[in-house]
N, CA, C and O atoms as CSV, one atom per row, in Angstrom:
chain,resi,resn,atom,element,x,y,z
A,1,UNK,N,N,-4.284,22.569,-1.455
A,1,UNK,CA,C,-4.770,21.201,-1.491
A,1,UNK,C,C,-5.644,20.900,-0.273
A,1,UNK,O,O,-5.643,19.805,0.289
A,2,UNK,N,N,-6.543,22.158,0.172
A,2,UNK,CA,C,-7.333,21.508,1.187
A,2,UNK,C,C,-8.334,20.277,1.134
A,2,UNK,O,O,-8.644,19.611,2.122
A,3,UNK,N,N,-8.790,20.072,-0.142
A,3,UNK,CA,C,-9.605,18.722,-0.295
A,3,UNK,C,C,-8.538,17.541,-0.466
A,3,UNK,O,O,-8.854,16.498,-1.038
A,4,UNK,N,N,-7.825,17.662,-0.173
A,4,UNK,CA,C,-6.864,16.133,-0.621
A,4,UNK,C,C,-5.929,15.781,1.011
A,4,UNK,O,O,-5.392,16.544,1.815
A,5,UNK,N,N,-6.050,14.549,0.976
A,5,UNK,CA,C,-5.255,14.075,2.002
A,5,UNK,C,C,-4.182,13.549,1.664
A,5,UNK,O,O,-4.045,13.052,0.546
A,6,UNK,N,N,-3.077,13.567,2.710
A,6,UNK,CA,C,-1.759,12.929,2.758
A,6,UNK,C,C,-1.725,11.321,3.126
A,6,UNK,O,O,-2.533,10.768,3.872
A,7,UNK,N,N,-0.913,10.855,2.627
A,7,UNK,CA,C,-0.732,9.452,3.129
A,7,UNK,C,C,-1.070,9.169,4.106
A,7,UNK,O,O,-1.936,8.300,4.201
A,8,UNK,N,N,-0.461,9.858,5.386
A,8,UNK,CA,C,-0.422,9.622,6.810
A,8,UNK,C,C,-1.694,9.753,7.100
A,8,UNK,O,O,-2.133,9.051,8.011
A,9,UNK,N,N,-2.823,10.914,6.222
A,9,UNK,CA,C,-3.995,11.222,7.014
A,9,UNK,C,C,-4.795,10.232,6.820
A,9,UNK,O,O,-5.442,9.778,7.764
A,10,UNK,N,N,-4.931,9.548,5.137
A,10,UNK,CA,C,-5.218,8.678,4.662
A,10,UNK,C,C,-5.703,7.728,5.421
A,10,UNK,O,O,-6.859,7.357,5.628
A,11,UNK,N,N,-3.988,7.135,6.081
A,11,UNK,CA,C,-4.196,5.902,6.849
A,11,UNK,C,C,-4.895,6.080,7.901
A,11,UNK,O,O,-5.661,5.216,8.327
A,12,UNK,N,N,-4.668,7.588,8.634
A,12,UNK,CA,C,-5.722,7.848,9.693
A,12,UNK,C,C,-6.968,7.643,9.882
A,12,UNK,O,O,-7.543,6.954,10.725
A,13,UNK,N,N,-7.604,8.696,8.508
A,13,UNK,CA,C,-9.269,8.373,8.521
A,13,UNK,C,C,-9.727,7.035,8.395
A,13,UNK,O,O,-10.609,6.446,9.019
A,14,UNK,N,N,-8.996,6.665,7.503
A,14,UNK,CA,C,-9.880,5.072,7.678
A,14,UNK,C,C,-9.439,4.025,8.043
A,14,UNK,O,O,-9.975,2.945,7.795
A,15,UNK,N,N,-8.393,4.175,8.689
A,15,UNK,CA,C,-7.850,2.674,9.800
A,15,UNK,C,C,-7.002,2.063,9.241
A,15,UNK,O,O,-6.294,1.492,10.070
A,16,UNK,N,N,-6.692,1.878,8.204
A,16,UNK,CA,C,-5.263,0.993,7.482
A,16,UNK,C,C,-4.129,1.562,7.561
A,16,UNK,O,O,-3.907,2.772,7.528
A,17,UNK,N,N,-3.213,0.507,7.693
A,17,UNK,CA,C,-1.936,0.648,7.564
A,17,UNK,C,C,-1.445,1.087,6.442
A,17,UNK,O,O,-1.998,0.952,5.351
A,18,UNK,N,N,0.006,1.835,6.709
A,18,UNK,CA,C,0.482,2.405,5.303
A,18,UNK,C,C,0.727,1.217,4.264
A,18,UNK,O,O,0.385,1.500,3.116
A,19,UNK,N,N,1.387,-0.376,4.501
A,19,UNK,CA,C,1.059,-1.517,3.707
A,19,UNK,C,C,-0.192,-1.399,2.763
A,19,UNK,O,O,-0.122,-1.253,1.543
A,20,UNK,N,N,-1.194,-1.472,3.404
A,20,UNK,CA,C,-2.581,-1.815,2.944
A,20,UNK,C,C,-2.795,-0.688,2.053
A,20,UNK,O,O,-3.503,-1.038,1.109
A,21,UNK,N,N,-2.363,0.842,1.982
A,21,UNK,CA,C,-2.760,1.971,1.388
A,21,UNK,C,C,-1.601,1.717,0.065
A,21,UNK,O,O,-2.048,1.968,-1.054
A,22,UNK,N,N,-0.592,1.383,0.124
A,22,UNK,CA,C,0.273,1.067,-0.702
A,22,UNK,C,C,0.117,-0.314,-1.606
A,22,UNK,O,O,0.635,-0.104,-2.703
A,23,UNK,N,N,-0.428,-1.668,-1.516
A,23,UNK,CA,C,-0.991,-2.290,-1.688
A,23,UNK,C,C,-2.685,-2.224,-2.412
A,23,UNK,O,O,-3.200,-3.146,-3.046
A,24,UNK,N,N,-3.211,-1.124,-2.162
A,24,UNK,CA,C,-4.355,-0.878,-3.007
A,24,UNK,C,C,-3.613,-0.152,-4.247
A,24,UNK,O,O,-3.877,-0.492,-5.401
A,25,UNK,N,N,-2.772,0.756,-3.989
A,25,UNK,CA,C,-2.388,1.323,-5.241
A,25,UNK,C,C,-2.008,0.274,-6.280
A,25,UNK,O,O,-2.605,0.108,-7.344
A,26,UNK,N,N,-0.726,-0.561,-5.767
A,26,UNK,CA,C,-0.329,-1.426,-6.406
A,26,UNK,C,C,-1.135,-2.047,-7.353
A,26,UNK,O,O,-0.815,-2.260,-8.523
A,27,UNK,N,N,-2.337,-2.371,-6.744
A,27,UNK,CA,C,-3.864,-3.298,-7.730
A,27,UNK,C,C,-4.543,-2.752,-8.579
A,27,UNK,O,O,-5.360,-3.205,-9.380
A,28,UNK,N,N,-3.975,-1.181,-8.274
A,28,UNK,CA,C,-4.753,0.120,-8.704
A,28,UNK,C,C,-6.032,0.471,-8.388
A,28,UNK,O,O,-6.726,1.311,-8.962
A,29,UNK,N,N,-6.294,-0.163,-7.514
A,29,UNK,CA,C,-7.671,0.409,-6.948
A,29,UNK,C,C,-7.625,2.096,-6.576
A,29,UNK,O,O,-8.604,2.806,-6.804
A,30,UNK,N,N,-6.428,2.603,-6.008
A,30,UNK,CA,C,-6.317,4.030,-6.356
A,30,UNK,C,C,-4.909,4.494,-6.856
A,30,UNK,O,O,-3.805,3.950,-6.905
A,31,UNK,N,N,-5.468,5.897,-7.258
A,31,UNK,CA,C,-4.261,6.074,-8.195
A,31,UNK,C,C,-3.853,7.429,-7.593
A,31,UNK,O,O,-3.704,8.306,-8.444
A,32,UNK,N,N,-3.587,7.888,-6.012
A,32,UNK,CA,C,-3.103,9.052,-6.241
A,32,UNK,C,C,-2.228,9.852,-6.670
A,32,UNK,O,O,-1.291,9.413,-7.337
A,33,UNK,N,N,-2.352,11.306,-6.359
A,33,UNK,CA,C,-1.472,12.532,-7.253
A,33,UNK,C,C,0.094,12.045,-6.368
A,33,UNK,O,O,0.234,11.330,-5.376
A,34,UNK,N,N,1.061,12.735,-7.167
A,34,UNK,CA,C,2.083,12.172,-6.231
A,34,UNK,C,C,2.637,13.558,-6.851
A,34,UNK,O,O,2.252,14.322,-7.737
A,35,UNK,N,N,4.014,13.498,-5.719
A,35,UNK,CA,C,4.597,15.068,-5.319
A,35,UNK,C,C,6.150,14.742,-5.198
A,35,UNK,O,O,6.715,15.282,-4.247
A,36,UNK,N,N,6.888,13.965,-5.997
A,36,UNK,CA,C,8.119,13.275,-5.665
A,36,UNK,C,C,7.589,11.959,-5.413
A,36,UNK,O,O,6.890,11.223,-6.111
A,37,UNK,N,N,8.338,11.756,-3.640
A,37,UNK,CA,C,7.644,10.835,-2.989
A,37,UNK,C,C,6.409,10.789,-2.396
A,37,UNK,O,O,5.937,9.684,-2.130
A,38,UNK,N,N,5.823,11.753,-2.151
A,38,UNK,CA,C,4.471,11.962,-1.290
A,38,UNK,C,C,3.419,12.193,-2.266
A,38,UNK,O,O,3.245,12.881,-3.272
A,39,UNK,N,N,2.476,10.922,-1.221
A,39,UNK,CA,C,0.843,10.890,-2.117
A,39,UNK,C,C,-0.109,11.754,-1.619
A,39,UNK,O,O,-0.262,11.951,-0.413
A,40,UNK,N,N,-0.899,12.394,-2.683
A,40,UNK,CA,C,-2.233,12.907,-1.968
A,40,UNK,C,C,-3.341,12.204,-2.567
A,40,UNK,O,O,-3.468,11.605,-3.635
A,41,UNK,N,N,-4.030,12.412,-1.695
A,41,UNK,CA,C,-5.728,11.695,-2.038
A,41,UNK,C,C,-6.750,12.336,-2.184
A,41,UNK,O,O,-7.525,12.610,-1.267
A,42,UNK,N,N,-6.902,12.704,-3.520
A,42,UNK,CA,C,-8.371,13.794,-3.207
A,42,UNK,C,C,-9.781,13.046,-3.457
A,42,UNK,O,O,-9.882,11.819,-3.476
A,43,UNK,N,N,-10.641,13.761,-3.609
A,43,UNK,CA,C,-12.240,13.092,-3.674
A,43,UNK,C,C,-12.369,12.249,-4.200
A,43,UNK,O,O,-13.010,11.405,-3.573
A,44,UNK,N,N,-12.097,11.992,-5.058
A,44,UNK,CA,C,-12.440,10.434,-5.877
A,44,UNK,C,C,-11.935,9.776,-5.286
A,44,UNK,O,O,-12.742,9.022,-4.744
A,45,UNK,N,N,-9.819,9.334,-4.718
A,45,UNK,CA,C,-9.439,8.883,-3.826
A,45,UNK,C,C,-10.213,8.065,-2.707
A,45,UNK,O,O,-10.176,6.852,-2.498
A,46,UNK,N,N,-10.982,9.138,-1.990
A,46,UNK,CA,C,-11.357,9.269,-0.941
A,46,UNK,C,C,-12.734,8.479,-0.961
A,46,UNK,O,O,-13.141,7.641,-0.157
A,47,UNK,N,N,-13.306,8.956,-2.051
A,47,UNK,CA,C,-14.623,8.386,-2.282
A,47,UNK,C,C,-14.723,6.900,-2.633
A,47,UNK,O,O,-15.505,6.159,-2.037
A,48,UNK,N,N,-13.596,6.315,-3.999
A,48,UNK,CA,C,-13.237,4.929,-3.731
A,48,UNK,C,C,-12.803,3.861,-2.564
A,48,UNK,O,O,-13.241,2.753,-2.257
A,49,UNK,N,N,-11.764,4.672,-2.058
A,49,UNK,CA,C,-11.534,4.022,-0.353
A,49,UNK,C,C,-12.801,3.881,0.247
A,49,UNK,O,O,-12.976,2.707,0.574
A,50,UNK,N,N,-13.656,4.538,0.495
A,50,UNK,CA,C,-14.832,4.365,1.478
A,50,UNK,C,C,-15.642,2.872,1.002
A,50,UNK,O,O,-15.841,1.854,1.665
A,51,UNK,N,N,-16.160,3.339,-1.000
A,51,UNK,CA,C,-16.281,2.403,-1.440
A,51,UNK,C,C,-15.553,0.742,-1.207
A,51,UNK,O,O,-16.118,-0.340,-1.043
A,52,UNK,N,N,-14.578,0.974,-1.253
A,52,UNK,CA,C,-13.495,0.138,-1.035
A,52,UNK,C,C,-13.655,-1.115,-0.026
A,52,UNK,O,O,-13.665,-2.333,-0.205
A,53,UNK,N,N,-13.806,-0.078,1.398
A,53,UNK,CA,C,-14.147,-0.287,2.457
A,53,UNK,C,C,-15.086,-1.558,3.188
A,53,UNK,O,O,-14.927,-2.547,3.903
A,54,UNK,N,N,-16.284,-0.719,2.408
A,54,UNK,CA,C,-17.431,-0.889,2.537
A,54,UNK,C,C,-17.408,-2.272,1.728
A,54,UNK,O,O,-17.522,-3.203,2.525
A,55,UNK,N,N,-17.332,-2.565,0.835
A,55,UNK,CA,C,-17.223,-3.674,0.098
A,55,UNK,C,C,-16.583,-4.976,0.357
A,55,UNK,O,O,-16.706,-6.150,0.006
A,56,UNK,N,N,-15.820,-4.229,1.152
A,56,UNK,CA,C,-15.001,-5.781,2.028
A,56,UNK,C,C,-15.742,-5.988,2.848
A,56,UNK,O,O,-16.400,-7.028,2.790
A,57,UNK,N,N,-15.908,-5.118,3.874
A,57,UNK,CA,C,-16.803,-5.189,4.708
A,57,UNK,C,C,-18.317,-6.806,4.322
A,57,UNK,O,O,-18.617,-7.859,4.885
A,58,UNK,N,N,-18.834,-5.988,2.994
A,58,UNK,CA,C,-20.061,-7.217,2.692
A,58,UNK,C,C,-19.338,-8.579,2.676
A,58,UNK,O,O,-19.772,-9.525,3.334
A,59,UNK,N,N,-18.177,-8.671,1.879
A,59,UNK,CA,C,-17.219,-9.966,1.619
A,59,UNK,C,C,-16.999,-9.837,0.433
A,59,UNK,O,O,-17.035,-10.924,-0.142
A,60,UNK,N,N,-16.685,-8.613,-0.505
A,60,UNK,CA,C,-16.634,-8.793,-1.931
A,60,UNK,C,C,-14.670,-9.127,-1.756
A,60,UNK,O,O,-13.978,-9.032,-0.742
A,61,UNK,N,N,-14.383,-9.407,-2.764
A,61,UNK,CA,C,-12.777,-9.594,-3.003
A,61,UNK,C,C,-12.182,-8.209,-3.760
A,61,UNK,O,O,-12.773,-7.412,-4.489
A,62,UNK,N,N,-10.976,-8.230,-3.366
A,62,UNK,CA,C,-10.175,-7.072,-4.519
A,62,UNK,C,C,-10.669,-6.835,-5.193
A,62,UNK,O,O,-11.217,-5.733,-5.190
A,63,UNK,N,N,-10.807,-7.695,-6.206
A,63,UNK,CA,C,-10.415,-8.120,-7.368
A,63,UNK,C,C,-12.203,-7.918,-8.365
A,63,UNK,O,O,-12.365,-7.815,-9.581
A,64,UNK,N,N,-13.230,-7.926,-7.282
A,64,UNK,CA,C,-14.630,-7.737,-7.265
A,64,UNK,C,C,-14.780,-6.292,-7.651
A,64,UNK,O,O,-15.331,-5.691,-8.573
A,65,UNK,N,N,-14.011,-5.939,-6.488
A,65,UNK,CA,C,-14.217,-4.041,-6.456
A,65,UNK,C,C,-13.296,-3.597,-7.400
A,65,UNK,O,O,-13.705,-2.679,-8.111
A,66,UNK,N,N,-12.215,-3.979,-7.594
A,66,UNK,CA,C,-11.163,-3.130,-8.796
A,66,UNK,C,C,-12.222,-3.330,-9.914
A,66,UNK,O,O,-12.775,-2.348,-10.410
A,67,UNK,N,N,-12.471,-4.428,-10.263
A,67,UNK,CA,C,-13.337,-4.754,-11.607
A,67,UNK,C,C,-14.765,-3.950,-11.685
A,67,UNK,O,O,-15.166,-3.594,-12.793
A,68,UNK,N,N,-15.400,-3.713,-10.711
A,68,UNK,CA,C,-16.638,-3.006,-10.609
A,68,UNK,C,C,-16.366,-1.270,-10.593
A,68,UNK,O,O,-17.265,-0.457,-10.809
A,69,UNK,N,N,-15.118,-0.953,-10.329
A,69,UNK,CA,C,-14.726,0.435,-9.947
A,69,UNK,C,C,-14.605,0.578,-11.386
A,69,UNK,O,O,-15.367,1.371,-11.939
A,70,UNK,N,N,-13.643,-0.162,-12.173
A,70,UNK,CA,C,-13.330,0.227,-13.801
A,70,UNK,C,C,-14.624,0.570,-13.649
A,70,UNK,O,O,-14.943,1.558,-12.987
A,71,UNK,N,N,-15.529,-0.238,-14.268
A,71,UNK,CA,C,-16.923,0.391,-15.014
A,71,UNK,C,C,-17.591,1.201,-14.935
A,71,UNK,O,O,-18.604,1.485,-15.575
A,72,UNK,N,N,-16.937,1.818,-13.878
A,72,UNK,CA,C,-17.579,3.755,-14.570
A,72,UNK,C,C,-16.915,4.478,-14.941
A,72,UNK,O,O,-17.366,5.597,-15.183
A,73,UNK,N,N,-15.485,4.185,-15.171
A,73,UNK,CA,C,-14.828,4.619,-15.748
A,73,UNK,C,C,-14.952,4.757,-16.833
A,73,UNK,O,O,-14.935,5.824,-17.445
A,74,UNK,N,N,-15.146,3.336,-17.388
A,74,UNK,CA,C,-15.604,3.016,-19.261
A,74,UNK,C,C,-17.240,3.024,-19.338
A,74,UNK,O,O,-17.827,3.500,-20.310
A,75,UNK,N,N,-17.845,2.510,-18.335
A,75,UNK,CA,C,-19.528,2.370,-19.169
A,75,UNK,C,C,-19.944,3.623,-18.345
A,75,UNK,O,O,-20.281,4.536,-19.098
A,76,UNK,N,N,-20.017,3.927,-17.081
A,76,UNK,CA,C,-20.704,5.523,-16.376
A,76,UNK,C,C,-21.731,4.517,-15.683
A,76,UNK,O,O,-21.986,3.378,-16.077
A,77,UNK,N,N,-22.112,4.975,-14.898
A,77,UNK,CA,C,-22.980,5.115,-13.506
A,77,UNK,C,C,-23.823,3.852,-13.803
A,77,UNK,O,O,-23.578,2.789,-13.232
A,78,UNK,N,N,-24.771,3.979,-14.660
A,78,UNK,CA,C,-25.944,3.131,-15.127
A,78,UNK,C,C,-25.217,1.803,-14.913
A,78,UNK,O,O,-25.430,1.049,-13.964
A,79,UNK,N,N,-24.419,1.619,-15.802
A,79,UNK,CA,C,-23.827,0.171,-15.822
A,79,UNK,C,C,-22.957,-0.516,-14.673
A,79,UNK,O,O,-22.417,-1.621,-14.618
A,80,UNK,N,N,-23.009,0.314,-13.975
A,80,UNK,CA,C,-21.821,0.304,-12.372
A,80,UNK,C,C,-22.941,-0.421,-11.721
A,80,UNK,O,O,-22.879,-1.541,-11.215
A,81,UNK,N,N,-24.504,0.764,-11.839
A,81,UNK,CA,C,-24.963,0.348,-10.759
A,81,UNK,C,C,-25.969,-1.153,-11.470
A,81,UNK,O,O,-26.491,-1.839,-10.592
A,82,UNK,N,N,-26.144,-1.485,-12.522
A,82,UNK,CA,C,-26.535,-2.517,-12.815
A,82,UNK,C,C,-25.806,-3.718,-12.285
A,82,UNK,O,O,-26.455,-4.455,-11.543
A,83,UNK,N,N,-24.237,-4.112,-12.615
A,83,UNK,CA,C,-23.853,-4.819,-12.038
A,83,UNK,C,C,-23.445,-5.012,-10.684
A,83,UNK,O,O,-22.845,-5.967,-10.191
A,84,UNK,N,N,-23.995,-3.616,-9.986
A,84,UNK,CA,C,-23.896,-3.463,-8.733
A,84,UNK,C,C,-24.632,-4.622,-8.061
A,84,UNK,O,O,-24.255,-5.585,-7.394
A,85,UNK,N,N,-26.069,-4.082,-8.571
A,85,UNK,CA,C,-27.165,-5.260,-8.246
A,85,UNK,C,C,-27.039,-6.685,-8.294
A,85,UNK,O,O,-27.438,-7.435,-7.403
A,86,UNK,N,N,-26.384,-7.099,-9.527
A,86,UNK,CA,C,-25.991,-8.185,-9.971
A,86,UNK,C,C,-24.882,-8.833,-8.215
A,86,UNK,O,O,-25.241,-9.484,-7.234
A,87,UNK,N,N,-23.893,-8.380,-8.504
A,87,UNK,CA,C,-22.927,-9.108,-7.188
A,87,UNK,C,C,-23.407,-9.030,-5.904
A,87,UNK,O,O,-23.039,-9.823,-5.038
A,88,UNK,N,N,-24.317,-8.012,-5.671
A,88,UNK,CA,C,-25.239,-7.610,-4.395
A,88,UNK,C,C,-26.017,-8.879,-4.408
A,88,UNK,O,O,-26.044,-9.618,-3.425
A,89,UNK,N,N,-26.577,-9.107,-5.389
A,89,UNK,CA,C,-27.256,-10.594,-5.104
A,89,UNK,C,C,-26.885,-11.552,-4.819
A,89,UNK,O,O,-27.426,-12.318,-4.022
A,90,UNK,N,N,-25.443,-11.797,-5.659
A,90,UNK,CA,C,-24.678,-13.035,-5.353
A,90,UNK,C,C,-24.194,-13.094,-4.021
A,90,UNK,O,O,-24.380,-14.119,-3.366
A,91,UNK,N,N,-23.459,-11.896,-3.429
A,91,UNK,CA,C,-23.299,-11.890,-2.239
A,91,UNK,C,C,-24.220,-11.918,-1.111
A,91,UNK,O,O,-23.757,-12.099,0.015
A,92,UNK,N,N,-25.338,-11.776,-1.267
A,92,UNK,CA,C,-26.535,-11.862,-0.692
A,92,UNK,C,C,-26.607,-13.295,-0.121
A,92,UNK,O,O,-26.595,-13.808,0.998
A,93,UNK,N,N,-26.662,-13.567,-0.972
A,93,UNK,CA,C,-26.788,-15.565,-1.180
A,93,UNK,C,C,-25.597,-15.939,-0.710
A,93,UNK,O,O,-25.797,-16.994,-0.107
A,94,UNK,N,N,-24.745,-15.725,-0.668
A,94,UNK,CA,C,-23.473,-16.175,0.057
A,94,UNK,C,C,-23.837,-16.077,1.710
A,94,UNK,O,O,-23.838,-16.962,2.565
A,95,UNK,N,N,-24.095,-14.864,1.788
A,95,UNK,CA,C,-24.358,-14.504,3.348
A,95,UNK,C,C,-25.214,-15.602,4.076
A,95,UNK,O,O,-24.809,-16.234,5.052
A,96,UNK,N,N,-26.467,-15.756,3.476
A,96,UNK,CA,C,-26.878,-16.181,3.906
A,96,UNK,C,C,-26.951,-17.687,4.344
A,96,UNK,O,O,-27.515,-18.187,5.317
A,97,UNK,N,N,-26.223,-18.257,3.348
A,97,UNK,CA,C,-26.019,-19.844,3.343
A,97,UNK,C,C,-24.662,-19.568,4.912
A,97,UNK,O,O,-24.472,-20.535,5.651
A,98,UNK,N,N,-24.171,-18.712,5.089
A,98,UNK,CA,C,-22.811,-18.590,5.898
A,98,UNK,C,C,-24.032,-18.506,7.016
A,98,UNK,O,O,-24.027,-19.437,7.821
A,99,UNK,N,N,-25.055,-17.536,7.172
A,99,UNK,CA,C,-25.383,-17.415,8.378
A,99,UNK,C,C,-26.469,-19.025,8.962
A,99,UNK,O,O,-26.800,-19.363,10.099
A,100,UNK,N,N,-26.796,-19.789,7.375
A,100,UNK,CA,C,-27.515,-20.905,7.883
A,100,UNK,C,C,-26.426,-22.015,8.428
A,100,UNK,O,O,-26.836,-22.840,9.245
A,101,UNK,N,N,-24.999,-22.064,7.985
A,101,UNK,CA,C,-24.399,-22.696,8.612
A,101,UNK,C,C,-23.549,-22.316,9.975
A,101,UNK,O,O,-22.955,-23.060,10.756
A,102,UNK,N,N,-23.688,-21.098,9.971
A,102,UNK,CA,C,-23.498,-20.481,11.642
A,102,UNK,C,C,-24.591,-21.322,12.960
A,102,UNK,O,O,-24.394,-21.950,14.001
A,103,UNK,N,N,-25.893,-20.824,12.073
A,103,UNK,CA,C,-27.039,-21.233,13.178
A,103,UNK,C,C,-26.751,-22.925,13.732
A,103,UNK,O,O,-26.656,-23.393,14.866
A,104,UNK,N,N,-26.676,-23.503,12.474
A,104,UNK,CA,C,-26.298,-25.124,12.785
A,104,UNK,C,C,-25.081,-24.981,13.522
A,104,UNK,O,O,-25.274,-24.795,14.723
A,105,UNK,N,N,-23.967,-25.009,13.187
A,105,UNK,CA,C,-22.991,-24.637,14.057
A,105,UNK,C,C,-22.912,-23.857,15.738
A,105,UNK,O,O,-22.159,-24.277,16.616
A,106,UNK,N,N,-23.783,-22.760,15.901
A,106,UNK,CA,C,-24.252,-22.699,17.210
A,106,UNK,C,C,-25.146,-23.722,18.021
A,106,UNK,O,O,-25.005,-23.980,19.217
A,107,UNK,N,N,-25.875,-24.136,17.362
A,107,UNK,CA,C,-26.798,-25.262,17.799
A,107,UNK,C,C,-26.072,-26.018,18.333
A,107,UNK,O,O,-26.146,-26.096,19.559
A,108,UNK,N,N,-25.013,-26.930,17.537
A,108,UNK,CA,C,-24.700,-28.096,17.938
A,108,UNK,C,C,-23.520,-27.561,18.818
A,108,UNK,O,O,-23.243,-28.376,19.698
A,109,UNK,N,N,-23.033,-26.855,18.835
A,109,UNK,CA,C,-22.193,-26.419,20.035
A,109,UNK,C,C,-22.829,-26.228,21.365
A,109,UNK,O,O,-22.305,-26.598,22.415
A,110,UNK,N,N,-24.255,-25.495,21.254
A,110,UNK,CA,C,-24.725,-25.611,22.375
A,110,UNK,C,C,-25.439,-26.545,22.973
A,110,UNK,O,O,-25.751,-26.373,24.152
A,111,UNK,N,N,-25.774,-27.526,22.395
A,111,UNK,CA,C,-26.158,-28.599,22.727
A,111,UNK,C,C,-24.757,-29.533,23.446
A,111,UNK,O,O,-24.893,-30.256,24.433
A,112,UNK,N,N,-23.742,-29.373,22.881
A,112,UNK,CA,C,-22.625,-30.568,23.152
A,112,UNK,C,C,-22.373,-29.726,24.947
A,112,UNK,O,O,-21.914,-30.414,25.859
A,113,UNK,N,N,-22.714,-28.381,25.158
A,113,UNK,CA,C,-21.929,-27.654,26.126
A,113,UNK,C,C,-22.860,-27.914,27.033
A,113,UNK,O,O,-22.413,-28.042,28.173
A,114,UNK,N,N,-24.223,-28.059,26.882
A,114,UNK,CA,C,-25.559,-28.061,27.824
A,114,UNK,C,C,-25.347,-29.954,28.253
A,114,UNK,O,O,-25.721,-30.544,29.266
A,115,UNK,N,N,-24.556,-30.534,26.930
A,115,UNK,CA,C,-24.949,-32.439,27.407
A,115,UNK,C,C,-23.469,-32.278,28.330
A,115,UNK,O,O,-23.668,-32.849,29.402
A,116,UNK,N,N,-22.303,-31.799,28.293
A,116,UNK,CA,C,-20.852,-31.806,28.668
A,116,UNK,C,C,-21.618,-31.355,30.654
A,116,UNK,O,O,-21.535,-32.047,31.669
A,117,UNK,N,N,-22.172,-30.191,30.488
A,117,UNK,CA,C,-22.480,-29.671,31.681
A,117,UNK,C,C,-23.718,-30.238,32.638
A,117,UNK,O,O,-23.861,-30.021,33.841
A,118,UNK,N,N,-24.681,-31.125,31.651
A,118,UNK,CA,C,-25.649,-32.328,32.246
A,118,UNK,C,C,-24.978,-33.137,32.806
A,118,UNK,O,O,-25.644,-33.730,33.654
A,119,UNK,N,N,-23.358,-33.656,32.715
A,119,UNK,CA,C,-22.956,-34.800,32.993
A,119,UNK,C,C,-21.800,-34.623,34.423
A,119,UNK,O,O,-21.030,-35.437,34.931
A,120,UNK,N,N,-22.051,-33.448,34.691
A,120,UNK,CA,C,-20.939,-32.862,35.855
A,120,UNK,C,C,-22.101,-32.876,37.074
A,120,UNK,O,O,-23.189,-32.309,37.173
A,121,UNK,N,N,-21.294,-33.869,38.031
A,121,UNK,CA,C,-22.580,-34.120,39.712
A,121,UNK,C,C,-22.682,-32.703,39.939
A,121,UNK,O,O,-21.666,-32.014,39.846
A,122,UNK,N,N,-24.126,-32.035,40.314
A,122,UNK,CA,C,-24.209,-31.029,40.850
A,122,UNK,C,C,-23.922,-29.878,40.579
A,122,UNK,O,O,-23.462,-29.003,41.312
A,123,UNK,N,N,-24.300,-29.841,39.059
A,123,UNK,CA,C,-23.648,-28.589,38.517
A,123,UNK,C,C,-24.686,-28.093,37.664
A,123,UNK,O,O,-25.239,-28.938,36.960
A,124,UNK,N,N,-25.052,-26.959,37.577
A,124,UNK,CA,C,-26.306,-26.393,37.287
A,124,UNK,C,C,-25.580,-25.811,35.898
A,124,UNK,O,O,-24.430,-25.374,35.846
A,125,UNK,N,N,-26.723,-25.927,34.544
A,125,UNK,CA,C,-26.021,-25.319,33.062
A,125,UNK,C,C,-26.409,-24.117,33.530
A,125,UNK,O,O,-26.188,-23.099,32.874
């Protein structure tokens, strides 16, 4: 089983806790081989986790990626990556409305910290 990882390594390579690795199974986002009690993870495993990953990372939900992972299961590649595009956009647009209300949000913070520090005798912002 040199291409397949153990639980423990699992959690190693990519930073989660054994919870969180146990908890994806649960949702079925993966389904590894099991040996009794002990899981292994081979390439696909491995290759979904990254996927996985990565997807939170943008801000997709569970529940985004379990549903997008089925579909290559049942439709194959083409249709994965069609609706790939599809939520890539939506999330796109999410981002960005988050980063236009960041900018406002820095603004007026730095403004309240520059008027807070205008109003102190002798004190340079």
């Amino acid at each position: 089983m040199s291409d397949t990882l153990s639980f423990k390594e699992m959690c190693a390579r990519f930073d989660v806790t054994p919870r969180t690795l146990r908890y994806y199974e649960y949702i079925e986002l993966l389904s590894p081989q099991k040996e009794g009690r002990a899981r292994f993870y081979g390439p696909r495993e491995i290759a979904r986790m990254t996927l996985i990953l990565r997807g939170r990372r943008f801000g997709f939900s569970l529940e985004e990626l379990r549903q997008w992972l089925l579909i290559y299961d049942q439709k194959g590649t083409k249709e994965q990556n069609r609706v790939w595009i599809e939520l890539a956009d939506r999330q796109l647009e999410v981002l960005r409305q988050q980063r236009a209300e960041l900018d406002v949000t820095i603004d007026d913070l730095r403004a309240l910290r520059d008027q807070v520090a205008d109003s102190l005798p002798g004190e340079a912002p």
